[in-house]
Every structure is written in structure tokens, then in C-alpha cells.
ZAMARGU-4260 file (C-alpha; in steps of 0.2 Angstrom, whole numbers, plus 5000, padded with zeros to 4 digits):
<rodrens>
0) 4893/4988/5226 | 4886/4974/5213 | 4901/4965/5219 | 4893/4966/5237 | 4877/4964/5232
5) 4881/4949/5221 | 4888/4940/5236 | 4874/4943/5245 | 4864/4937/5235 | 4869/4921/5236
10) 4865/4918/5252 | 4882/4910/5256 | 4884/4918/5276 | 4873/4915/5287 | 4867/4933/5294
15) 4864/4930/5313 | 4882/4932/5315 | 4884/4948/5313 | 4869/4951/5325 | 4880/4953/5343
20) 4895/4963/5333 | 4882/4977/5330 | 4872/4974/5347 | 4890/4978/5357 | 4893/4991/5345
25) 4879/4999/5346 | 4878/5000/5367 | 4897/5006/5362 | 4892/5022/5351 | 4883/5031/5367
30) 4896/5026/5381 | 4909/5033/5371 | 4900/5047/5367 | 4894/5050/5385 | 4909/5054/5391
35) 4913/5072/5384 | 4897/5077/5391 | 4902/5071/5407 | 4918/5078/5406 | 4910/5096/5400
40) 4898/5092/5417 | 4913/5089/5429 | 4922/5106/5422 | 4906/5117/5421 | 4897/5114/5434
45) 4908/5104/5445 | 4925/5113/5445 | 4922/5129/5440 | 4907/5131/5450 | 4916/5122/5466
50) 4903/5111/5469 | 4915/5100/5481 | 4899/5090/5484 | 4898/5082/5465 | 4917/5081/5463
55) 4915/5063/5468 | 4899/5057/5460 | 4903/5063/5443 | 4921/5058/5444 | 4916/5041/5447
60) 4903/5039/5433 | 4915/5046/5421 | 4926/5031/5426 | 4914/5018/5428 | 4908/5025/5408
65) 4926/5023/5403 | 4928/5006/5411 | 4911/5001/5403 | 4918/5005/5386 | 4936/4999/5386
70) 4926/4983/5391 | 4915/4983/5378 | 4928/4986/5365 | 4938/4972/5371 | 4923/4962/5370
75) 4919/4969/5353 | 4936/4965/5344 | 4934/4947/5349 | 4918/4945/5342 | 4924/4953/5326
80) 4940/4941/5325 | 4927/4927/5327 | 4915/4934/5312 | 4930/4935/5303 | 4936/4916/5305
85) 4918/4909/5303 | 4918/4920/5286 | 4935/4915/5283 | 4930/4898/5287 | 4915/4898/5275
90) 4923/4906/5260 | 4937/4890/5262 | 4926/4877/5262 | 4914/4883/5249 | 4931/4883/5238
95) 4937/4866/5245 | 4919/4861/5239 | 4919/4868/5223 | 4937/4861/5219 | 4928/4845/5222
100) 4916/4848/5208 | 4927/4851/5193 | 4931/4841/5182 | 4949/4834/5181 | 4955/4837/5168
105) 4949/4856/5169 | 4957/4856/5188 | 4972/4849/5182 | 4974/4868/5171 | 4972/4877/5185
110) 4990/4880/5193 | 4990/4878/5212 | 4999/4893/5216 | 4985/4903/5210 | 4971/4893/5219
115) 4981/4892/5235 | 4980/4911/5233 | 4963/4911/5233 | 4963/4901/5249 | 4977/4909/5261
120) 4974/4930/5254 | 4958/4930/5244 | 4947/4924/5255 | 4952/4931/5273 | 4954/4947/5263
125) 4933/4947/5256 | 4930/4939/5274 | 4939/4953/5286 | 4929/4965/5272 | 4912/4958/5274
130) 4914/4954/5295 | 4927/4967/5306 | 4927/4981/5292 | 4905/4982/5289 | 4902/4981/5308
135) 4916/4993/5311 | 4910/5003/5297 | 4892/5004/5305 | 4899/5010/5322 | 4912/5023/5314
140) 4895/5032/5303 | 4884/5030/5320 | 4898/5037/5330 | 4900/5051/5317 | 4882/5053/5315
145) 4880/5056/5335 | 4894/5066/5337 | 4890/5079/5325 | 4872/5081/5332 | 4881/5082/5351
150) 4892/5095/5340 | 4879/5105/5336 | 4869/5105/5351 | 4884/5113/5360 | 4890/5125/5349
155) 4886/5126/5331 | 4899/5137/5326 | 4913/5124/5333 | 4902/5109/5327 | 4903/5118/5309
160) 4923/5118/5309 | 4923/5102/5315 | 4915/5094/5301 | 4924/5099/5287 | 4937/5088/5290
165) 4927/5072/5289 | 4919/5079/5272 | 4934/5086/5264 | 4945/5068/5269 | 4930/5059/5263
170) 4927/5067/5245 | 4947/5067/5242 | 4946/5049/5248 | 4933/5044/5236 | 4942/5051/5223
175) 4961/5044/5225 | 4955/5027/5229 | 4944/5023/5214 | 4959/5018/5205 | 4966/5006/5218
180) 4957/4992/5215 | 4962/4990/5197 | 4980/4992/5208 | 4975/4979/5219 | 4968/4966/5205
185) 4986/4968/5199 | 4997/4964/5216 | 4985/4949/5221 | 4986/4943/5202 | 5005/4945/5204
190) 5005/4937/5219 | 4996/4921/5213 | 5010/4920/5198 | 5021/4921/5213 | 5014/4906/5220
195) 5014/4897/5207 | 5032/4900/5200 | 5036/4895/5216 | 5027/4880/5217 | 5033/4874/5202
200) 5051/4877/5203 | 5051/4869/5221 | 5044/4852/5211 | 5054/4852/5198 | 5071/4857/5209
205) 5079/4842/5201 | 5077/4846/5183 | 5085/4864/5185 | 5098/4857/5192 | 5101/4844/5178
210) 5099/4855/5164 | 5109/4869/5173 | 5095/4881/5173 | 5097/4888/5194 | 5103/4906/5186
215) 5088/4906/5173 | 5075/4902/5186 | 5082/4914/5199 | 5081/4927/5187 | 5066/4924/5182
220) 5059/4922/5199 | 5069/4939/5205 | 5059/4947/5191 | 5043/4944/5197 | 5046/4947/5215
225) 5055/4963/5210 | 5038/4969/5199 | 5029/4963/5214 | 5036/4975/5225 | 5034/4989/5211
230) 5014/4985/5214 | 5016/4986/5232 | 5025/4999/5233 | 5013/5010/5223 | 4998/5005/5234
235) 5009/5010/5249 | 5013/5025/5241 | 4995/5029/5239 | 4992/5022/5259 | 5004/5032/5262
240) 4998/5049/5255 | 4981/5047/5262 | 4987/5044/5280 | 4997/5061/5279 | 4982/5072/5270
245) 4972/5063/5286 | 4985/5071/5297 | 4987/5086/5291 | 4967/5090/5289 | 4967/5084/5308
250) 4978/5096/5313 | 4971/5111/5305 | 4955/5107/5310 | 4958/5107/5327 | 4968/5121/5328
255) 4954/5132/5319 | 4942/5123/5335 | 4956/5129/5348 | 4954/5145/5340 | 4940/5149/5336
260) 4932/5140/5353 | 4945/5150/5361 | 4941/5167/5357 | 4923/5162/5360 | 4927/5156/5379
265) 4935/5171/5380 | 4920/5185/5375 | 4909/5175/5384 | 4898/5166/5371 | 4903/5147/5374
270) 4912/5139/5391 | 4927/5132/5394 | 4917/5114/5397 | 4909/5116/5381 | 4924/5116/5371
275) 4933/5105/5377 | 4919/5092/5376 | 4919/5098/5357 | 4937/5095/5357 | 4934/5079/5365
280) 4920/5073/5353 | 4930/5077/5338 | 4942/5067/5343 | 4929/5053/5346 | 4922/5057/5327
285) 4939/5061/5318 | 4945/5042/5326 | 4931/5035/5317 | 4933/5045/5301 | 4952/5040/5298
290) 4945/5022/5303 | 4933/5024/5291 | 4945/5028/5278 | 4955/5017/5278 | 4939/5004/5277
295) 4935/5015/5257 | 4953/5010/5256 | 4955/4991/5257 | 4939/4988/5250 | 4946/4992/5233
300) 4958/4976/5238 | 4945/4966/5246 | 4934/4967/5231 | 4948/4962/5219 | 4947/4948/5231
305) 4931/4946/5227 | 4931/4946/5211 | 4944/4933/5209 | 4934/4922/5220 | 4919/4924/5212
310) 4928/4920/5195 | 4931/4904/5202 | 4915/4902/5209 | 4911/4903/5190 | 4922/4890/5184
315) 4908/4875/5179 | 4913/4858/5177 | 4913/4847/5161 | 4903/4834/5169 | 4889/4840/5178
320) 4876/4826/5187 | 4858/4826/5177 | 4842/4830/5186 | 4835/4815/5194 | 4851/4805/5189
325) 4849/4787/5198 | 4862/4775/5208 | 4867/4762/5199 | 4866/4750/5213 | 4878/4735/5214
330) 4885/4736/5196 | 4889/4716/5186 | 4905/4728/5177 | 4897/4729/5158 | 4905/4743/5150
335) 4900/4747/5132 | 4907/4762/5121 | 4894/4768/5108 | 4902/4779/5095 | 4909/4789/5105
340) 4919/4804/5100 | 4929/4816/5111 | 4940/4832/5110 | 4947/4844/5122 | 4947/4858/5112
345) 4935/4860/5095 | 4942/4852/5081 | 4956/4842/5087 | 4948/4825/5091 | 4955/4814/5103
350) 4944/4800/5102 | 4934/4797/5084 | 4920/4784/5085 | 4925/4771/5098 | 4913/4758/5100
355) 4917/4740/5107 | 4908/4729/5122 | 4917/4724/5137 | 4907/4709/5147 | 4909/4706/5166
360) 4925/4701/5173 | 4933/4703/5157 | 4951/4710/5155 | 4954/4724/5142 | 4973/4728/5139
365) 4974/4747/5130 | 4990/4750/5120 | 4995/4762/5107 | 5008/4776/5104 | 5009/4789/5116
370) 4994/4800/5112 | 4984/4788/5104 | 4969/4790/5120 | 4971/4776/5132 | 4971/4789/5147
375) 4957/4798/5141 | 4947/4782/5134 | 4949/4778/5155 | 4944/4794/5161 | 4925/4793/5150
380) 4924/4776/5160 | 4924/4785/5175 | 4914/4801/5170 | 4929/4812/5175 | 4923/4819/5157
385) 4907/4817/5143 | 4908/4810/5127 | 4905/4825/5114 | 4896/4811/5105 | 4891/4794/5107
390) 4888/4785/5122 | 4896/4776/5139 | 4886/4763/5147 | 4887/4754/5161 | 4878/4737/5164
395) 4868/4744/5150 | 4864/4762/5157 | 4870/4779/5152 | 4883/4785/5163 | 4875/4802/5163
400) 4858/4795/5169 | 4869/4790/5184 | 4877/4800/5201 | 4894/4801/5201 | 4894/4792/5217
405) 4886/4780/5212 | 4900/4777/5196 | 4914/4780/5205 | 4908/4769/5218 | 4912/4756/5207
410) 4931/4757/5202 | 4946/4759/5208 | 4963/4764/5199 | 4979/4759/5203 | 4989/4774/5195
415) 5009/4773/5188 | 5013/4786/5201 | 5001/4782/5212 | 4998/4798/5228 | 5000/4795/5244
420) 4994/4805/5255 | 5005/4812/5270 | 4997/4801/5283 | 4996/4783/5291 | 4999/4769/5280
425) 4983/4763/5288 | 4972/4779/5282 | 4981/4779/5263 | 4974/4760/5262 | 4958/4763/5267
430) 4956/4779/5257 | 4941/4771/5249 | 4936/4763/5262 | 4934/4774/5280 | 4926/4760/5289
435) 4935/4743/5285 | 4943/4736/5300 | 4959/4732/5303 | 4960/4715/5300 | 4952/4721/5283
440) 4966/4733/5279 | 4980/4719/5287 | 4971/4707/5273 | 4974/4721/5258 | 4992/4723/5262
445) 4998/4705/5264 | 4988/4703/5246 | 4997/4717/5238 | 5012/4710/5245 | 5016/4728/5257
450) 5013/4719/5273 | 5031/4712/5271 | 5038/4728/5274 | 5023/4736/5284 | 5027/4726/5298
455) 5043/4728/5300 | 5041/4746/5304 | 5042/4752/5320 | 5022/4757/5320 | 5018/4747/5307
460) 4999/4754/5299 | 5003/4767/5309 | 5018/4773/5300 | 5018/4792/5294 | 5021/4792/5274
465) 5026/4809/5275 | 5022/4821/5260 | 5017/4813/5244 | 5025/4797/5250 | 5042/4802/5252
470) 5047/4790/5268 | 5042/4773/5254 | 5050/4766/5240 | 5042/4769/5223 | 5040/4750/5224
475) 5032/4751/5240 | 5022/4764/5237 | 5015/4756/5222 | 5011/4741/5233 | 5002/4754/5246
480) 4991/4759/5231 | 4987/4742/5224 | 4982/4736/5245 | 4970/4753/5243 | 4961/4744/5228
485) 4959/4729/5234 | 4952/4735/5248 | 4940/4744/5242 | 4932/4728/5230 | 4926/4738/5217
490) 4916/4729/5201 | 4928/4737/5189 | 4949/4741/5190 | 4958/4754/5179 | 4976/4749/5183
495) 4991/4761/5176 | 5004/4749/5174 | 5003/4745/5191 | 5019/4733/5191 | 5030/4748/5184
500) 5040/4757/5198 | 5043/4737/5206 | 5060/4726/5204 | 5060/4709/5196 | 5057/4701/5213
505) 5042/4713/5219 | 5035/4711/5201 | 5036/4693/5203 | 5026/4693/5221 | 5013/4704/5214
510) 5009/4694/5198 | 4996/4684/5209 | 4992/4697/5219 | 4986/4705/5202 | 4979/4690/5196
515) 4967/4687/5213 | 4963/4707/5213 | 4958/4705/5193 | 4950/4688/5197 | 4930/4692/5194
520) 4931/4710/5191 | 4930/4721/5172 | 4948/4728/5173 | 4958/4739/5160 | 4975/4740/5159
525) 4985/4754/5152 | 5000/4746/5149 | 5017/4743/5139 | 5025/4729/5147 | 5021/4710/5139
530) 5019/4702/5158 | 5005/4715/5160 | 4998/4711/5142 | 4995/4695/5141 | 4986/4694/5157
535) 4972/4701/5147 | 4957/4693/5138 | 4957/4706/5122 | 4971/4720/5118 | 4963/4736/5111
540) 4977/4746/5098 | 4972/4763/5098 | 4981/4773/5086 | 4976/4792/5085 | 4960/4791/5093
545) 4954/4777/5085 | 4954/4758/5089 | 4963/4752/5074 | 4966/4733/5080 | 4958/4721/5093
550) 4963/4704/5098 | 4974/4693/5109 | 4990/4694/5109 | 4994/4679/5096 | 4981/4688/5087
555) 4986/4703/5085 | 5005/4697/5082 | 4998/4689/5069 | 4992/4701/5061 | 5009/4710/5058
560) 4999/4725/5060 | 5001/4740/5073 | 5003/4728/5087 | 5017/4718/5080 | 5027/4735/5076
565) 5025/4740/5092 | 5032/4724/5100 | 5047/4722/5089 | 5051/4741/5095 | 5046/4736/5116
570) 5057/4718/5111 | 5072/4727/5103 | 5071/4740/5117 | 5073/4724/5130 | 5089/4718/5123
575) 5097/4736/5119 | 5095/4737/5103 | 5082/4754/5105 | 5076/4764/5119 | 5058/4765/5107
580) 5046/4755/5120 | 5043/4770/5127 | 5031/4774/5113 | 5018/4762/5120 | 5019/4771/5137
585) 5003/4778/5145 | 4999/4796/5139
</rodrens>
């Protein structure tokens, strides 16, 4: 119940939809239940009486009842299935939206399987409670709580037998499913570490195969499929065993009715109508009951459901927007690092008191051992985390006084594995840019050197890209990416060694490409390779955490310091001496 009540608390459905589901239901309950009475009518007083005259009359109004409610019922169901898809519906897009919120670097800890599970189980699981099973709840008490009084008013005695079922099934239900939503927590739980294993073995197909692990992973992955089933199995179990104590209580109970109403038609103290309309009616109520049931029984998994959901609801981002933080406006690209310090976790520093100005349209290169906080040195210029200490500005301002939108609005990356996604060339270049036209997008590619091969497809920007990319070339993928930044003419470029998944002849045509998409703007390069280097204006060394040198390049060579180490290893490494430049690869 505080699960419930905490979802609707929150105000997250809107209510009018439930209003027609429990209108129909409602003009549903009495139709339904007309119809014993009519039937005791027809056999009493019709039949039995041989009133020829009323044979028709009341023949036809019981059929026209039963026509009424089948109707109703179909129109019922379909208003259910559509609560359940706008619920369903709701629930998704308040997680796509709250995905949208976190933080990198805590998304990137998350593993997919396990929010995917949350999408495709979790949330049509809470939705189908809180839509179909409430409104069918409501009419299965309403219908109960109808029937018993029509019960009663026909025969107490026989109204009496009748309703021990529903209290006895309920109380033992109440009692044997208390303990399934612990059950239920688990399968969904294993379900998401399904999901996940899967995932990842999928991605990372050819790294099994190269280390020879197939037999490892299948065992691994047949181990939790088979405690999978162990779950499941047990909750069917319990399914199971309720369905059968439903039966077997049914059974008895209308025997002890046929019995008892029996003997009471036959002394004279009830009618043959009479209890065959109480037959009928607990028939109409036991329906309901079992129905009801089963409702006390998946809400134990629905509410595991929701409380996964809600858990994730909970997750808050690292960087959260400031009340009354302001757009920046058209940014000039001064960036400024104010002794800044950063960690991950408490006490192990990633950055330690990083301070250095960057002026417009200057071209900072960030090298260092792998480790050393280049990537996360980029990810505070964007805000996708806070400093613990210090500060970031941005033409002077804080970027926590700022909306994200605002910063973000600003910059654009070029990533080493830059993600395509599974669309048009065309929409993957204007990713950033929705509205550019296509003589825009055309413009973009031929400056990123892609409209070479662009147009030589048979739909040219229309070209599918399939899945992450996988109908390109790294090389062209990379170009794809770098067309997506110029496009979107930010103020200030963070480039991931852009040039890296290219040939010699590709990285040749892109040099001025580079040059013209650099030309004016603040850009930072995370980079390894000398032609990326010495494109820059000032080379920041950072070695565990810290900036340790800054300079040119002739600068810092001369210094014989941490730069000049690090080019002897990437120089050696280019004539096969040692394979050691990748130690000034991004981290």
C-alpha cells in the first residue's frame, strides 16, 4: 500500500483515464447481475406457472440483457487495454526522461540489460496493475458486494453457503502470497542480470572468441538461465496451488448450494427459480473472486516492479541545474580552470588543483599517460560532472550559474569512436542541428571530406547507417562525425583524436578540414599523435591528476621533462622499436 500510495503521490498519471473504465464497469455490474433474476422470473412465474403469454417478453429481455453485457464487456476490455498502454506509455517516457537527467558518468554504471528491464517488464507490469487490475478490481468487489445482497434477499440460508468460499479463498490467499513479492523481486532481479549478461556477451562476441572463452560464457550464461527458471518455477508452483484450492473450494461450495437448496425446493421452503438464480449468481461472484485473486497475486510482482522503478526514480544526478541558473547567450569560448579538484569516489583524487586560462579561439592539446584526467578534465568543460572544488568558468562565468542547454549549446565533440545512430546519414549530420537545410548538411560533408563517398551511394544523405554505424567504415564514420560538428558551429570543440580510425590518405584530406573546423573556435584535443599536437597553440602534460608541464611543443621537448619521455616512447613506437605510445592514448 505505501508503494501505491507513493506513486500516487506524485501525481505522475493523469486520473481522468480511468473515469470511462469504471463508468462501463459500473452499468456492467447490474446487467450482469440482472439476469439470474430474470432467469428465476422466466422459470417461476413463467414456466412453472405456464404463463404462455410472458414466455416471449421475458425471453427476449433476458437476451437483449445478455447482448447489452457481452457488449459492454467487449467495450470494457478495450478501454482497459488502452489505460494500460497510456500508463505503459507514461511510465516509459518518464524513464526515457529521467535517463536524460543523469549524469554520464553515473549512466554509464548502470548496465543496460538492467534498465532495459525496467522498460520492456517493469513498467507494463506497475502500468497493467495500476490500469486493467484496479478497474477490474473495483468491478469484481462491486459485483461481489451486489451479489451477496441479491443472495441474501432470495434465501439466506443458500446466500450463507455461498459466501464462505470467497472468505475462506481470500484469507488463505492473503496469507500464501505475502511472501511472493520477495519471490517476485528475485525473478525480475534475475531477469535484469539476464539481460545484461546477454547484452554484454552479444557486444563482446569477438573477444570470447579470441581468447577461447564460448564454453566459459555459456556456462556461465546456462547458470543463470537455469536459477532463473528455479524462481519461476517456484512462483508457478505457488500459482499453481492457489488455482487448484480455488477449484476445489468451488466445487464444494456449490455442491453444499445443490444440496442444501435441493432439499429446500423439495420441503417446500425455497423455489426451483430461486436457486437456480442463487446458483447463477454465485457463479457471477465466484468468477469475480477467483478474478480477484489472482489480482492479490500479481500485485506482489507488480509492486516489485514498482519498486525497482521507483529506485531509479531515486537515482539523482551529479550535476543538477541551480535555481534561477541563466543562458549564457552567444559564448566568445573563454574557458578558465580555477583550482579545481575532482574525485569519483572519496579520497581517490582524479584531478588536484587544476588551474590554467584558455582565451578565445585558442588550441589546448591534453596529453599525459593513460590515467592521468584528460577525459575527465573534458567532461567538467562540459558540466557532464562538478568540480568537488574549485571552479569552471566560461567567458568568465560559473558553469553552475548556467543551464545545461545553454553550455552544451556551445560545444561539440568529435569522439575516437564516434556513435552513429541507426538512421540517415542525413539525420546523424544534423544531430545537433534539426533544422539545417540540406545545402547546410551537403556543405558539412564535403568539409569533412565524407561527401566523397556520400555521394556515391545509391540514396546518398539518405543512406541507412544501420546500427551503431555498421554499413561505414571506421574512417568514414569518423568523417560522419566530424561533418556533425561542423554543422553545428559551436564556440568551443572537444575533439578525441578525431584523425585516429583514418588512413594516411583520409588523414591527409582531413588535416584542412580540421584546420577550417578549429579556425576561430576554443578547441581541445585529447590526443597522442604529433600531426594532431602541433596543431595546437599550448600542450597541457597532465600526469596523475595534475598539470605537471605546459608549453609548445619545442617547449616542452625542450624541457626533457614528461613530454620529451613521452615522445621518445610514441617516436620509438613509430619506427618498431616499442609498442609504448599507447601510453599517451585517451583515458
Amino acid at each position: 500500500m505505501r508503494t501505491l500510495i507513493r506513486f500516487v503521490s506524485d501525481g505522475q498519471f493523469e486520473w481522468r483515464l480511468w473515469l470511462m473504465p469504471l463508468l462501463v464497469t459500473c452499468a456492467i455490474v447490474p446487467v450482469t447481475l440482472s439476469l439470474p433474476l430474470v432467469q428465476r422470473d422466466l422459470i417461476d412465474n413463467v414456466v412453472l406457472a405456464r404463463q404462455l403469454d410472458r414466455l416471449l417478453p421475458t425471453t427476449s429481455l433476458f437476451a437483449a440483457l445478455w447482448i447489452l453485457s457481452a457488449i459492454l464487456q467487449v467495450v470494457l476490455a478495450t478501454l482497459q487495454g488502452y489505460l494500460d498502454e497510456r500508463l505503459t506509455i507514461h511510465l516509459r517516457r518518464r524513464l526515457f526522461a529521467h535517463c536524460g537527467t543523469l549524469s554520464i558518468p553515473l549512466w554509464q554504471r548502470e548496465q543496460g540489460g538492467r534498465t532495459m528491464t525496467l522498460f520492456l517488464n517493469d513498467a507494463p507490469s506497475w502500468a497493467a496493475f495500476l490500469g486493467s487490475n484496479l478497474v477490474s478490481a473495483f468491478g469484481s468487489l462491486l459485483t461481489m458486494l451486489i451479489g451477496v445482497v441479491l443472495m441474501f434477499r432470495l434465501n439466506a440460508q443458500l446466500a450463507l453457503i455461498a459466501v464462505c468460499f470467497p472468505a475462506v479463498v481470500g484469507g488463505l490467499a492473503w496469507i500464501v502470497t505475502r511472501p511472493l513479492r520477495q519471490v517476485s523481486r528475485r525473478v525480475r532481479e534475475k531477469t535484469a542480470d539476464l539481460n545484461a549478461q546477454l547484452q554484454e556477451n552479444l557486444s563482446g562476441l569477438r573477444e570470447i572468441a579470441a581468447f577461447g572463452q564460448e564454453q566459459r560464457s555459456g556456462q556461465l550464461f546456462a547458470a543463470t538461465m537455469t536459477e532463473l527458471l528455479r524462481l519461476k518455477m517456484r512462483l508457478a508452483f505457488v500459482g499453481a496451488a492457489i488455482g487448484g484450492g480455488q477449484n476445489l473450494f468451488s466445487l464444494a461450495t456449490m455442491l453444499a448450494v445443490i444440496g442444501v437448496g435441493g432439499y429446500l425446493v423439495i420441503i417446500g421452503q425455497t423455489t426451483l427459480g430461486t436457486l437456480l438464480a442463487i446458483q447463477q449468481l454465485f457463479g457471477q461472484i465466484y468468477v469475480p473472486a477467483r478474478s480477484l485473486l489472482g489480482i492479490v497475486v500479481g500485485a506482489q510482482q507488480a509492486l516489485s516492479a514498482a519498486d525497482r522503478l521507483h529506485e531509479f526514480f531515486e537515482l539523482q544526478p551529479a550535476v543538477k541545474e541551480r535555481v534561477g541558473a541563466r543562458d549564457c547567450g552567444q559564448a566568445i569560448g573563454a574557458v578558465c580552470f580555477d583550482r579545481v579538484d575532482f574525485a569519483y569516489e572519496p579520497g581517490r583524487p582524479v584531478l588536484r588543483d587544476i588551474s590554467f586560462v584558455v582565451e578565445p579561439g585558442e588550441v589546448i592539446a591534453l596529453v599525459g599517460p593513460s590515467g592521468a584526467g584528460k577525459s575527465t578534465l573534458a567532461s567538467l568543460i562540459a558540466r557532464f560532472r562538478d568540480p568537488d572544488d574549485g571552479r569552471v568558468l566560461l567567458d568568465g562565468m560559473d558553469l553552475r550559474d548556467l543551464t545545461l542547454e545553454s553550455i552544451r549549446r556551445q560545444i561539440a565533440f568529435v569522439f575516437q569512436d564516434p556513435f552513429l545512430f541507426g538512421s540517415s546519414i542525413r539525420e546523424n549530420i544534423a544531430l545537433g542541428r534539426n533544422e539545417a537545410s540540406e545545402a547546410e548538411i551537403i556543405r558539412a560533408a564535403q568539409a569533412a571530406c565524407a561527401w566523397e563517398f556520400i555521394e556515391k551511394m545509391p540514396k546518398g544523405l539518405d543512406t541507412i547507417v544501420g546500427p551503431r554505424g555498421n554499413q561505414l567504415s571506421e574512417g568514414q564514420k569518423q568523417r560522419v562525425a566530424i561533418a556533425r560538428a561542423l554543422l553545428r558551429n559551436p564556440r568551443i570543440l572537444i575533439l578525441d583524436e578525431p584523425t585516429s580510425a583514418l588512413d594516411a590518405r583520409s588523414e591527409h584530406l582531413l588535416e584542412q578540414a580540421l584546420e577550417n573546423l578549429m579556425r576561430g573556435r576554443t578547441t581541445f584535443i585529447i590526443a597522442h599523435r604529433l600531426a594532431t599536437i602541433s596543431r595546437a597553440n599550448r600542450i597541457l602534460v597532465l600526469d596523475e591528476g595534475r598539470v605537471v608541464e605546459q608549453g609548445t611543443h619545442a617547449e616542452l621537448l625542450a624541457r626533457r621533462g614528461l613530454y620529451h619521455e613521452l615522445h621518445e616512447l610514441q617516436f620509438a613506437a613509430r619506427h618498431g622499436e616499442s609498442p609504448l605510445a599507447l601510453v599517451v592514448s585517451g583515458d
